[in-house]
Phi, psi and omega in degrees: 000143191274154166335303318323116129349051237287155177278199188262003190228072183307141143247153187263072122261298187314316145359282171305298182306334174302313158343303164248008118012268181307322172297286226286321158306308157289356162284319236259007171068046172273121175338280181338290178296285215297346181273310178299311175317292196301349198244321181236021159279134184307313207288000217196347195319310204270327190290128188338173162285311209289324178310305193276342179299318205287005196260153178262096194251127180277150159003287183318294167322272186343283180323309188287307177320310208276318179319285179348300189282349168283344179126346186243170191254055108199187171306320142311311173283339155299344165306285206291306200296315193294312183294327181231028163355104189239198206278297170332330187266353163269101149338318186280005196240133200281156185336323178269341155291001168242025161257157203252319187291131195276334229244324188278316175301324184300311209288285193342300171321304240263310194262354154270021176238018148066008151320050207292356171278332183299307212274007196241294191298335154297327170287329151338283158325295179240093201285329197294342178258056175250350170230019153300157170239151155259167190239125184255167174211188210026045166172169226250021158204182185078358204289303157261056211267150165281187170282323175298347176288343200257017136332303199299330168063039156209152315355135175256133202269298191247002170062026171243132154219147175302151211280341175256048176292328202296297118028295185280343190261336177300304192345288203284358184293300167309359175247356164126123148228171163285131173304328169321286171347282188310339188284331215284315172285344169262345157285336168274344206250346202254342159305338195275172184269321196317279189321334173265007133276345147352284182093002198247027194265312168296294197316300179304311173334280184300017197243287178301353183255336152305323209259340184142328177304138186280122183278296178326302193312352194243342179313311179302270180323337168288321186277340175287293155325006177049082193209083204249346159309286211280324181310300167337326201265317183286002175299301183290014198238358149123031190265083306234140177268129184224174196299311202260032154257318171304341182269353164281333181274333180075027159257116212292319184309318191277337178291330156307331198262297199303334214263001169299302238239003188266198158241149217321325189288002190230311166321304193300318200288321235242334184301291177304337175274307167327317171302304189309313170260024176066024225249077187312312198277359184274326184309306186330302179302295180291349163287242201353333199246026196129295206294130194280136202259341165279001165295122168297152197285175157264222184292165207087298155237054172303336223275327198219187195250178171324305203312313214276336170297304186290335179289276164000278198302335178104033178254069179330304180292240254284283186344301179298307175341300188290307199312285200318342203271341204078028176286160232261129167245030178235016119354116179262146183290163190275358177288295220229348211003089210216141175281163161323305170323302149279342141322290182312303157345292156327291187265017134114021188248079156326310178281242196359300140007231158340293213298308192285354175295292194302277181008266167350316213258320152347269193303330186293223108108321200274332191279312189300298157323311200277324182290339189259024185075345187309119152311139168287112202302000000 
């Protein structure tokens, strides 16, 4: 689920209110609160609808949730950004301009001017930051990035990257990181837009994977990104085909071969993505095999369902597909709260639109007849 934005002037009242907000929807057993606890309370990640209503969640829980979802890891420090601000806590400035540390800010300069003698010979100097981290807050990754993540230019900061990044990235290998480092930078770079307009997407892959980097570590999140060049590449680099990388590529065979042996959590993973990329027969297969199609999706697009993704996205054939399936069409997503239907709106798909109003209009009319004894028109 993607973050909430803190606005641009926060107040921490509004804030406190959302908090409770959020109780009082989860006594009253709203999904909707049962979904937002689970993606961002720690405590609740792996856990049921029915587990967290059964849970006694204090103030404190609320509060941590709602930080969380703002992008920080707890209350206080969300406390601290509205009340005490410092050069890290303004949001509005791309990254590399909210680092504080000068020295760490220098070699950052160095690798977006693509500078590969300055930058060896700095490293020289200052051997230790190559497994330094800096710390970002208001958003949901980037959080702790070394100097080798900001190869990768995603986030993007500067809508760029030089052309002799591959080069430059030998540069911090050779002076040493952490494999965290190395997973961490091949999963931002194989994910990103920059880098595969780049043209340097591939090139970085194979670089970092040479180098040591886990091609499963990056797969996913990639395939979440429709990045379909690099799924491809970490396949070939030795990265496991699983049910929800085949629904993403829209091969149907293997998702069929996978879906026996696979497990819930990847049936539920492989449903939202096949909805999202319009990959119809794979939905098919997994509605015929179960899968509920009103569950908000899991990571990547928790905030909504199948539905509001395929609507969203233009996919008419999988949208009927679920209606027809009985999916829900007044669900709201948990961000924006919006149905499928404003989704489709929102993102300019008129015919989609239109379709789920009369849907809509349908079932009321079926609902109205059923309540007054009525054969249903």
């Amino acid at each position: 689920m993607p973050v909430r934005p803190l606005p641009k002037n926060p107040s921490l009242d509004h804030l406190k209110y959302q908090a409770k907000d959020l109780l009082k929807a989860h006594a009253a057993g709203s999904a909707a609160a049962a979904q937002l606890i689970r993606e961002f309370h720690p405590r609740f990640s792996h856990s049921s609808d029915a587990e967290i209503f059964r849970a006694k969640l204090k103030l404190s829980d609320a509060q941590l949730t709602i930080a969380r979802e703002a992008g920080f890891p707890s209350w206080p420090r969300l406390k601290r950004h509205i009340e005490k601000p410092t050069l890290a806590d303004r949001l509005n400035l791309p990254h590399h301009e909210r680092i504080e540390d000068m020295a760490f800010r220098r070699a950052v300069d160095l690798v977006d001017a693509g500078d590969v003698a300055g930058l060896r010979a700095y490293l020289r100097e200052h051997p230790n930051l190559t497994r330094q981290k800096v710390v970002f807050e208001g958003g949901n990754y980037f959080r702790k990035p070394t100097l080798l993540e900001f190869v990768a230019e995603n986030p993007i900061r500067r809508g760029k990257l030089p052309a002799n990044i591959v080069e430059v990235a030998k540069v911090i290998l050779d002076a040493g990181v952490d494999e965290a480092a190395l997973n961490e930078t091949l999963m931002l770079v194989a994910s990103g837009r920059i880098p595969r307009e780049c043209g340097v997407q591939v090139p970085l892959i194979d670089l970092l994977c040479d180098r040591g980097a886990e091609p499963n570590t990056a797969i996913l999140p990639t395939a979440l990104h429709h990045e379909l060049e690099s799924v491809n590449e970490l396949l070939r680099l030795g990265a496991r085909m699983t049910l929800p990388i085949a629904a993403s590529l829209g091969r149907t065979e293997d998702a069929r071969r996978l879906l026996p042996t696979a497990s819930r959590q990847d049936r539920h993973l492989a449903l939202s993505i096949a909805a999202d990329f319009g990959h119809t027969e794979i939905v098919r297969m997994l509605l015929d095999a179960g899968e509920d199609p009103d569950r908000y999706n899991p990571v990547g697009h928790a905030h909504t369902t199948p539905l509001h993704q395929a609507a969203g996205a233009g996919h008419m054939k999988v949208v009927k597909l679920l209606v027809e399936r009985g999916a829900r069409l007044d669900i709201e997503d948990v961000l924006w709260h919006g149905t499928p239907a404003g989704w489709a709106e929102y993102a300019g798909r008129k015919g989609i639109a239109a379709y789920l109003r009369e849907e809509e209009k349908k079932r009321n009319q079926v609902r109205t007849a059923e309540g007054c004894g009525k054969k249903p028109p």
